[in-house]
N, C-alpha and C positions, 0 to 999 in steps of 0.2 A: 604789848600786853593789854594794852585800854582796847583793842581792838576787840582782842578776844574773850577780855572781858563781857565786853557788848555782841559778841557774838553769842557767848555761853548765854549770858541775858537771854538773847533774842531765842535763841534754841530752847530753852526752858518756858517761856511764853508761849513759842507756838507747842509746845508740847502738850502745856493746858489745854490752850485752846482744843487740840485734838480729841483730848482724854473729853473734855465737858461734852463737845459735840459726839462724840465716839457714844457716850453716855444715854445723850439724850435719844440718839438714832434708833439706840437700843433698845430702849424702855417702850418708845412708840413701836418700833416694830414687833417687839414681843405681845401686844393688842390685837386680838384675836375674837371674831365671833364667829361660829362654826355654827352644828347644833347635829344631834342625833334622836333617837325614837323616843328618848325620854326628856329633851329641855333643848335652850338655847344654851351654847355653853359660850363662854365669854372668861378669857384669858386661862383654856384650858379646866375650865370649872363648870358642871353644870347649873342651871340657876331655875328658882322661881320664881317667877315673876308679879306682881297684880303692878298694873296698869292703870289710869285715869286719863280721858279723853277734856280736854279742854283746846276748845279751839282760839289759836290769837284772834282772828279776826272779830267773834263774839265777844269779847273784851278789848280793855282798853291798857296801855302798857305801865300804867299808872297799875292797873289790878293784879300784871302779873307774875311780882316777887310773894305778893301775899297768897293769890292764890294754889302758885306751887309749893309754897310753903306747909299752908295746912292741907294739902295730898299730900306732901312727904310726910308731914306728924300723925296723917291717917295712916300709916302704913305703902305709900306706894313707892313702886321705884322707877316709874319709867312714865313717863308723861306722851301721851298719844295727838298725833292730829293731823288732819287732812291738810293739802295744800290747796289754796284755791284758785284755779286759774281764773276765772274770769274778773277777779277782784286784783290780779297781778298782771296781768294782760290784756287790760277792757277795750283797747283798741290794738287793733294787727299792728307786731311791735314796738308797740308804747307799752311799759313798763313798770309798776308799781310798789316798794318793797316799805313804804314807809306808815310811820306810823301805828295803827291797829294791823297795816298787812307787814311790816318787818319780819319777817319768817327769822329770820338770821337772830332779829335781836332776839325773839322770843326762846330758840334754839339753846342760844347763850348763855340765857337767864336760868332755862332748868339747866345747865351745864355746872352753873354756879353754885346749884343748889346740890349739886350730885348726885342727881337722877339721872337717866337713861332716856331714849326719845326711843317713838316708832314713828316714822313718819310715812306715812300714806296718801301718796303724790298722784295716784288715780292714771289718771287725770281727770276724769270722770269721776265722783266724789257723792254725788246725789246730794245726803246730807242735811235734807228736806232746806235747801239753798238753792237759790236762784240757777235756774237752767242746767242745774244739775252741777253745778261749778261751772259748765264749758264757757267761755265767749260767747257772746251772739254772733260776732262777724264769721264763726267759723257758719254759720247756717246759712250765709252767701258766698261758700267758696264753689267755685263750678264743679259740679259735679262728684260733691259729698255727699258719702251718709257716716252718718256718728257710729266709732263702735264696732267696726266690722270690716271683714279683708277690705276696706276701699284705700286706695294708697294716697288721696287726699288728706284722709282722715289720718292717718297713719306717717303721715309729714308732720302733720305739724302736733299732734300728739310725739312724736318722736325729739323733736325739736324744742317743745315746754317742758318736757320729762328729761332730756341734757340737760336745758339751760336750769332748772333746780341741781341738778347731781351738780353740774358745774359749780356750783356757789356754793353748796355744801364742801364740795371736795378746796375750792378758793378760802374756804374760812378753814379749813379742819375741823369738818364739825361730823365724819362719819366717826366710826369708834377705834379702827383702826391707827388712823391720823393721830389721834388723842382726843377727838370726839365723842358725843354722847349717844348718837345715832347707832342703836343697835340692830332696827331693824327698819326695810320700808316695805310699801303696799306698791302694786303695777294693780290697774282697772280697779274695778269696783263690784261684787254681789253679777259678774257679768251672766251666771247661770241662771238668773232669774230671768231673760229675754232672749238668750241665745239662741231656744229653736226660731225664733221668728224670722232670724238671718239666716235659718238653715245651712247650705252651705259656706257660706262665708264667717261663720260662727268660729268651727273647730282654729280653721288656720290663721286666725286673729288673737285666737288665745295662745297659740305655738308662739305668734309671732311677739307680742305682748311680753311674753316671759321672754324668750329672747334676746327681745330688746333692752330689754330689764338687767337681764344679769349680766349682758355684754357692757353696759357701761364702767363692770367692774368698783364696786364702792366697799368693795371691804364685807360688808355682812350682807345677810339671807335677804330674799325678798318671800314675799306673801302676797296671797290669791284669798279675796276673803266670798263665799258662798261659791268656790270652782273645784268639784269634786276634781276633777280630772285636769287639776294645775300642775304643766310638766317641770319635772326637773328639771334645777332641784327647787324652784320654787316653791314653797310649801303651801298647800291648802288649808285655812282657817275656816272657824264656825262664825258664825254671825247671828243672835238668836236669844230668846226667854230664857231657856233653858237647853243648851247644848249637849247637856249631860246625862239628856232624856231623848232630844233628838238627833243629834249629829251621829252618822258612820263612823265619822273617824279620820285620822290621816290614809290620805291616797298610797303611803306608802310604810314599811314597818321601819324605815331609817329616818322619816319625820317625827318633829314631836308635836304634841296636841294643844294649838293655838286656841283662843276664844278672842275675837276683835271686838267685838260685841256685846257685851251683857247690859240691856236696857235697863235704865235704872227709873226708869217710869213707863207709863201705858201710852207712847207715844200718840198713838190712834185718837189721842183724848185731847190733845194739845193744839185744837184746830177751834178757829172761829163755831162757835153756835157748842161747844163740845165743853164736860167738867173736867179741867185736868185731876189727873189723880198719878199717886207715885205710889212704886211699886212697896210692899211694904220690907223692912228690913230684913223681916225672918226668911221675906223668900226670897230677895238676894244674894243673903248668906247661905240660904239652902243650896240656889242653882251653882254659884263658885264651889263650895264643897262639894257637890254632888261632881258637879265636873273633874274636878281636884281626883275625887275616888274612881269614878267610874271610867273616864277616859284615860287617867294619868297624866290628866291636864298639869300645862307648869305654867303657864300664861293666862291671864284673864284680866282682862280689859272692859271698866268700866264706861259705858258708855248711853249716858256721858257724865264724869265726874263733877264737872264746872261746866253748864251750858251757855249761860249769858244769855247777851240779846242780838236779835238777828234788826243790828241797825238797817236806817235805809231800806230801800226795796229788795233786801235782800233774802228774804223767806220766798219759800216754794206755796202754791196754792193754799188759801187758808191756814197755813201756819203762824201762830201767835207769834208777834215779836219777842215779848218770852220764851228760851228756849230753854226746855230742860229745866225750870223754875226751883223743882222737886228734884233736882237731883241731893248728894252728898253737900253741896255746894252747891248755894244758889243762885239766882241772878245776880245779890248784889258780892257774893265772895261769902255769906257768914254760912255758918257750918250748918244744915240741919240734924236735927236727932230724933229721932234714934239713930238713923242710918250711920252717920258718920263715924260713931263708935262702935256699933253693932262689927262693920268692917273692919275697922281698925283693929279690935280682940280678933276676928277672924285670920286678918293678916298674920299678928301675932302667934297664934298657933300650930296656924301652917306651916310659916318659918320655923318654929321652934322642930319641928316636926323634919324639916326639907331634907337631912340627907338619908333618910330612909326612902322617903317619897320620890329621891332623882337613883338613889344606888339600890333601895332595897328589893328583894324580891316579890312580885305583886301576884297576890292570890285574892280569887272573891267566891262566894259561896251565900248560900239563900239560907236564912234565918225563918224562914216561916213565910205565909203569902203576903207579898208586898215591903218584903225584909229582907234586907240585905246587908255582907258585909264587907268590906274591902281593907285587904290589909296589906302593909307596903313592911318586910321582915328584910333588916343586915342582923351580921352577926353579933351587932351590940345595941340593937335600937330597933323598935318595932312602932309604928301608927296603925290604928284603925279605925277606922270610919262605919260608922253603924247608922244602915239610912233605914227610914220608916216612909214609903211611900203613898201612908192612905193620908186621905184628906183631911179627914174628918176621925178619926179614933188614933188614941196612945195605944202604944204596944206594948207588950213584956217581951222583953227575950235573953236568951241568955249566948253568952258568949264566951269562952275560955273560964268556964265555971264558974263564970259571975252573973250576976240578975241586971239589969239595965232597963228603964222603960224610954222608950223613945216617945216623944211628945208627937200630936201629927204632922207629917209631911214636916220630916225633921232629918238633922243629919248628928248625931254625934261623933265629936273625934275621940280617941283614947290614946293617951299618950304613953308610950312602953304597953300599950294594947293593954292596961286594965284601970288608968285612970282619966276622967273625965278634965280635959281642958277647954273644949268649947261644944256648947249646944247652939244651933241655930237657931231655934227655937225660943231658945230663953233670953229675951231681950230686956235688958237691965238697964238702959239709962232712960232717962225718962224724955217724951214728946217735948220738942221746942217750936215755940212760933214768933214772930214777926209783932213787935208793937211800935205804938206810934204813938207822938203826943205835937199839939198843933204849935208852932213857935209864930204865924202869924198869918191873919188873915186880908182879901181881897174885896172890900167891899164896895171899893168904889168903881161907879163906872165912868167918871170921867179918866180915870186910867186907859180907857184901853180905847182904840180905834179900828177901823175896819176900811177895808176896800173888795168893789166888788172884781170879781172873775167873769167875763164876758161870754153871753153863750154866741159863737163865729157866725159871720155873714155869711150865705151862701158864696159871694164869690170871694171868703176868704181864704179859702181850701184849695186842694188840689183836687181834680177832676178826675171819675173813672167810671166805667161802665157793670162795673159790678162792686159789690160789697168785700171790700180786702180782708187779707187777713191781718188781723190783727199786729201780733209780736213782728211778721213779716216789713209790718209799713212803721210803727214806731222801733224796730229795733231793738226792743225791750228797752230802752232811755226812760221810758213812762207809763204809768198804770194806762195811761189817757187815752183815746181817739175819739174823736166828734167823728161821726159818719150823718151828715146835710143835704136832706134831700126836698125836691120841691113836686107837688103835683096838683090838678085840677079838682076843684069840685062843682058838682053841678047842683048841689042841696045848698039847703043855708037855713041853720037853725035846728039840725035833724042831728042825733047823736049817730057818731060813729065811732067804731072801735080800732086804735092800732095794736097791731099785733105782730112783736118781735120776740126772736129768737134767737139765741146767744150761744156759743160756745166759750165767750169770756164769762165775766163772776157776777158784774153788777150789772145793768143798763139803768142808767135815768132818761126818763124821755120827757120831749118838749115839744107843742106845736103852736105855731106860731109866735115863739120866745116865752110860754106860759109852762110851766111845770104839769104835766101830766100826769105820772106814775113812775114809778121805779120797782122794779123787784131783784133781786140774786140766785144764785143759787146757794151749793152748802158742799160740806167735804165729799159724801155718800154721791151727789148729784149734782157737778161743778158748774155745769151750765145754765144760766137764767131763760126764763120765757116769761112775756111781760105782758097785760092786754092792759087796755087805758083808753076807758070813753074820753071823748073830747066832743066839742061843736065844732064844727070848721069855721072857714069863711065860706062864703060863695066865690068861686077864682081860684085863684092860687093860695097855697095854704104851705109851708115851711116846717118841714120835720128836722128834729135835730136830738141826736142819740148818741150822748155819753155813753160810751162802752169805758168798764174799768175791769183791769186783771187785780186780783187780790193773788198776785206772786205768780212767776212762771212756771211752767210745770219741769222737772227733777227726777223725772223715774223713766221708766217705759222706752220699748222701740222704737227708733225712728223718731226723734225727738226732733229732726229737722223736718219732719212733715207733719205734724201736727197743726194743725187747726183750730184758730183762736181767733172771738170777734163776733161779730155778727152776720146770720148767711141769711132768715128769711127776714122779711118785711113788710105787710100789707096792712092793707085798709080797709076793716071790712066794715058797711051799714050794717042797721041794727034794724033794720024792715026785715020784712019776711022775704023778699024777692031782691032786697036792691044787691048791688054787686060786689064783689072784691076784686080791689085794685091788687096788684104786685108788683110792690118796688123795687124786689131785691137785684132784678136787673138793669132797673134804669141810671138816668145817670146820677153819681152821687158824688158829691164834695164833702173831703176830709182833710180834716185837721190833727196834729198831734200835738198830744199834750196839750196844757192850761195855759192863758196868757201869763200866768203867774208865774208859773215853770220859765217858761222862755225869757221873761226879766229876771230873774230869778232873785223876785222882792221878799223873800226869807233870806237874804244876806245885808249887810250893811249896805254896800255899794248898789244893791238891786233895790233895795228900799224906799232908795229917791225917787227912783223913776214911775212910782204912782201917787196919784194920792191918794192920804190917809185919814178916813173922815173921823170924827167924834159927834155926832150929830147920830138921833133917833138910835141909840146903837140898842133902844131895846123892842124895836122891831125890824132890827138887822136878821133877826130870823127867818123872814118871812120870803126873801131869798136864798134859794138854791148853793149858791158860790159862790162863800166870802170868806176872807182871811183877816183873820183878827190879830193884833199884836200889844201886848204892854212890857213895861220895865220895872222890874225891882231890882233892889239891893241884895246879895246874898244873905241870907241870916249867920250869926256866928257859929260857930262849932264843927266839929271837927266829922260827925257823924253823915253817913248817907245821907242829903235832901231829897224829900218827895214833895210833888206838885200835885192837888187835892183838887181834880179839876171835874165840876158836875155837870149834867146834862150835855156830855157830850155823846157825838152819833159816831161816823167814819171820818178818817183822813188820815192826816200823815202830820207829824209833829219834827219841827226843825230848830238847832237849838246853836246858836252862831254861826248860822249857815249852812247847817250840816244835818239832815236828818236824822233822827234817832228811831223812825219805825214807823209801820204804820199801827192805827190803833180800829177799834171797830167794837165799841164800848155799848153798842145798841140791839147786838148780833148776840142775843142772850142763850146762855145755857139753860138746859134743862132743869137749873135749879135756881132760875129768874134772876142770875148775876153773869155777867160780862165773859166770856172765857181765861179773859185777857186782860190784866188793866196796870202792870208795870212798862215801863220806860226808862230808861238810862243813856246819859250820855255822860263818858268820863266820870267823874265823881259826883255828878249832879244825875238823881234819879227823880223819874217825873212817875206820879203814880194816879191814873184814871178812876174816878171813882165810882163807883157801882151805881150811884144813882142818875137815871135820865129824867130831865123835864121832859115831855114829850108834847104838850102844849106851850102856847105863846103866851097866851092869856095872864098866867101867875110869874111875873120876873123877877127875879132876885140876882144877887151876887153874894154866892157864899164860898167861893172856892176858897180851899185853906193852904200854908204850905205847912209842908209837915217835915218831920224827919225822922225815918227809921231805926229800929233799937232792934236788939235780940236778946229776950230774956234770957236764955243761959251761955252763949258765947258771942261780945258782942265786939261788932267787926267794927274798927273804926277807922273810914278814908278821908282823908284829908284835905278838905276843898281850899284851893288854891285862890286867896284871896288877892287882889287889884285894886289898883287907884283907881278912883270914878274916873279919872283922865281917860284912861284906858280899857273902860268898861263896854264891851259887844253886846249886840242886841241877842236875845232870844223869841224867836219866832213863832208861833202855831199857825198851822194853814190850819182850817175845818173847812172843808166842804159840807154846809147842809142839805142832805139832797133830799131828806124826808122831814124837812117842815118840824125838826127839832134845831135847837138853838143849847149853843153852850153857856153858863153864866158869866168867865172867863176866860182869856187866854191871852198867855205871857210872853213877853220880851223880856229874856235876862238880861242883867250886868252881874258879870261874874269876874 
């Protein structure tokens, strides 16, 4: 009897057991994303979607519970982002997933929050980020080209595109699974270069999708700017205003994606350039206008939360601020208008959705430049009432009612005769960024300095012409010395050198004396330098810092591209005397800084020079030196900023780990900086508008500050330490133009 006791027992346990797992089987397999002419539909349900691009790796994971947070209270439901390979794969099969590149953790986090992902794996990404996303190592694999039928390229893009699906489908994180993943992206805008690869074009985009949808992950994939993305792939807009220019879906059984909607004038976000952001009302205009005129159900801000593009890792003259101006700023807090303006936008449309995914869609002209679009079931009607002039309000009427449209305006009508949002009419009021000083740097026995060496001719590698650039560092470093030596026969008689650049910066030197430096700019990337000097008589030692300000991220053929310095000459300033050409003789180069190669921005590299305190206030007066002091963190709980004056170019490192480059000298057209925040983790460092530009007047007034936001204020939490355990924080400055900073810091944090 005890037996069968404990048999019945055991029988009814496994019985559970069954039923739970039976249960659970079920629920996940009943997860579903599909999609038809009018939405993505997800567990049998059509949906509308708004979107918010926030990339992890632009942030830090400390920021990104908060920052998904307030996108979901804006209204969003699906959190967007590239994957990046060369930040996940910097070296052929080495590996990366941690920290700010955690893909998984970040995946997780909006999981937790109960949003939705779209994740767009490229691989190819642009993204105004280094190399386009790609590796550098793939630009020495034999016999590649980026992008196009070559079956090189087509390896190992195939290969980083598994190994992501792999680890999503290893965590359960598509939607099917019980993941968040509803949709992913295969290439990138690949129709903007296409014809360049002529035939090798078409069969790369076949194969691309292909390759895409054969991994099998449960939902849609997306083509974004590829009219002719095959099935079932679906083709997306990318764009200001989609609503005004996009065709359409490639087919009547897709629905109308937007990956895209800039949420500022990117064009504007570049060294020497004013940023500016797009305003709210035409935001809200181009998503509604989409919403009506396409039967958009998707749109995707981008980018919601920009951040900062740490390290070397912006594309040519792109601020390390990215997206500044967006809904959400560098540091997480909200701005307004926008953020709200969207948020009633969301609101409405929602309110609005099952008419706009089930109802019948009619539109019709209201007068020139008027328009109306109405989405009719049989119990619920929207209409959308656009006014397309610029500049004048309109009257018109509609289902025998009067309505004035404001300009370049969209009104919605709720049950088509009552007003629930005008884009137009933006009602919360402008918020800005304050500060208040909690303490300042005045002393300069604080800080110390060492110098950076400019290389001996034979301390380089030897070659017969002028390299190229990214080819010979690798992209590892802005840097290359290119060292060259030649005769003269004058002495005391000016002469001019004259270089030529397809990298950003050149400083030149002859005979270890500083010459001249010039750049280029966004419009016109490549520098041309001329710089009288005196020779010696004899031999005379030229030596030409070349600097990239970011790799390039767009365009054909990204692996032939040419970067660096190609002419070189000497020309007298007589009327008859000669010009030399060095660009073929022999030339010795170096990569990167001595600084770089100890890498005396870290505790451990630190030691290995030394660090003077001695004349540090005509430490100016050379080219390449690196400065460092230590403070205490201040108390409180808010954003820290670093209040740092007269500074010119370089690169800012903060417990070893760079936080961006800066170029604080490289002014706008409105005689301030383009650019002058910094962040690293909770600690933000903030450039300040003013440069010393002479030696002559020295002071020390850098302040530190800390961040507020008058109407929503974001507060992160700096992670306080015992001095026992307190890291250094770094600044390298390079002064390459004969300006000098008052300041610069070694944390303990």
């Amino acid at each position: 009897m005890g037996l069968k006791v404990n048999g019945v027992v055991f029988f009814v346990l496994m019985m559970l057991v069954v039923v739970v797992v039976s249960r659970e089987s079920k629920a996940v397999s009943n997860r579903s994303v599909t999609y038809d002419g009018r939405a993505l539909i997800i567990d049998g349900m059509r949906k509308v979607l708004f979107s918010g691009s926030i990339h992890y790796p632009r942030s830090t994971p400390e920021m990104w519970p908060s920052l998904i947070d307030k996108a979901k209270e804006g209204g969003i439901d699906v959190i967007q982002t590239y994957v990046f390979w060369n930040a996940h794969e910097p070296v052929q099969g080495q590996y990366n997933f941690e920290g700010r590149f955690d893909l998984v953790k970040f995946i997780k986090e909006v999981q937790a929050q109960g949003l939705y992902v779209s994740l767009r794996i490229g691989p190819f990404i642009e993204a105004e980020w280094q190399y386009g996303g790609l590796p550098f190592w793939l630009h020495d694999i034999p016999g590649i080209t980026f992008r196009c039928n070559n079956e090189p390229f087509k390896y190992h893009m195939q290969r980083f595109v598994t190994k992501i699906v792999g680890m999503m489908k290893a965590e359960s994180l598509f939607y099917p699974q019980g993941g968040p993943i509803i949709i992913s992206q295969i290439e990138n805008e690949y129709q903007n270069i296409e014809p360049a690869f002529h035939e090798l074009g078409p069969p790369y985009v076949k194969w691309a999708a292909s390759m895409a949808v054969g991994l099998n992950t449960g939902v849609p994939w997306v083509m974004c700017k590829q009219d002719d993305a095959p099935d079932p792939v679906i083709n997306a807009c990318n764009g200001v205003s989609c609503g005004e220019t996009w065709s359409g879906p490639n087919s009547p059984n897709k629905p109308a994606l937007w990956t895209e909607n800039w949420t500022t004038i990117f064009s504007l976000q570049k060294y020497g350039k004013q940023p500016r952001n797009r305003p709210a009302k035409e935001l809200a205009f181009a998503a509604a206008l989409f919403i009506a005129k396409k039967k958009g159900s998707f749109v995707n801000y981008y980018m919601y939360h920009g951040g900062t593009n740490f390290g070397r890792t912006a594309s040519p003259y792109v601020t390390t601020s990215y997206y500044d101006l967006a809904p959400l700023d560098e540091y997480g807090l909200v701005w307004q208008p926008t953020w709200t303006h969207l948020k009633e936008l969301h609101a409405a449309v929602k309110q609005s959705s099952q008419s706009l995914l089930y109802g019948t869609y009619s539109n019709f002209s209201l007068g020139y430049l008027k328009e109306a679009h109405v989405f009719q079931t049989k119990s619920d009607c929207v209409a959308f009432l656009v006014n397309f002039n610029l500049h004048g309000k309109a009257d018109v009427q509609f289902r025998n009612k009067k309505y004035q449209l404001p300009a370049r305006s969209v009104i919605i009508l709720s049950q088509c005769n009552n007003i629930i949002f005008n884009t137009a009419e933006v009602t919360t009021q402008g918020s800005t960024r304050s500060s208040k000083v909690l303490q300042s740097f005045n002393d300069a026995s604080k800080w110390s300095w060492t110098s950076d060496k400019i290389p001996d001719f034979y301390d380089g590698k030897f070659t017969n012409k002028l390299l190229d650039q990214l080819s010979t560092t690798k992209d590892a470093t802005d840097y290359l010395w290119y060292i060259a030596r030649y005769n003269s026969t004058s002495e005391g008689s000016n002469q001019v050198l004259h270089v030529e650049s397809d990298a950003h910066v050149i400083h030149a030197f002859v005979n270890y004396k500083f010459v001249g430096r010039e750049h280029g700019n966004d419009q016109d990337p490549s520098a041309t330098l001329d710089a009288n000097f005196v020779p010696n008589k004899g031999e005379n030692t030229i030596s030409l810092l070349s600097v990239m300000v970011g790799s390039p991220d767009a365009g054909p053929h990204l692996e032939r591209k040419y970067t660096g310095l190609h002419t070189v000459k000497v020309d007298g300033t007589e009327k008859h005397s000669n010009s030399i050409d060095l660009s073929n003789q022999v030339w010795s180069y170096r990569v990167g800084r001595y600084g770089e190669q100890y890498k005396i921005y870290s505790m451990e590299g630190s030691t290995r020079v030394e660090w003077r305190k001695d004349s540090l206030q005509n430490s100016g007066n050379q080219p390449l030196r690196w400065y460092k002091t230590i403070f205490d963190l201040p108390d409180g709980s808010d954003p820290v900023a670093l209040n740092l004056a007269s500074m010119g170019k370089g690169e800012v490192w903060v417990n070893g780990e760079s936080i961006g480059r800066y170029w604080v000298s490289f002014k706008a057209p409105n005689g301030q900086p383009s650019q002058a925040l910094y962040a690293k983790n909770n600690l933000y460092v903030y450039l300040s508008h003013s440069l010393i530009s002479t030696l002559a007047n020295i002071n020390y007034h850098s302040i530190l500050k800390t961040w507020k936001h008058y109407e929503y204020g974001y507060k992160v939490k700096l992670k306080k330490k015992k001095p026992k355990c307190l890291a250094p924080f770094f600044f390298s400055l390079l002064i390459y133009w004969h300006t000098r900073p008052d300041t610069y810091f070694f944390l303990n944090m």
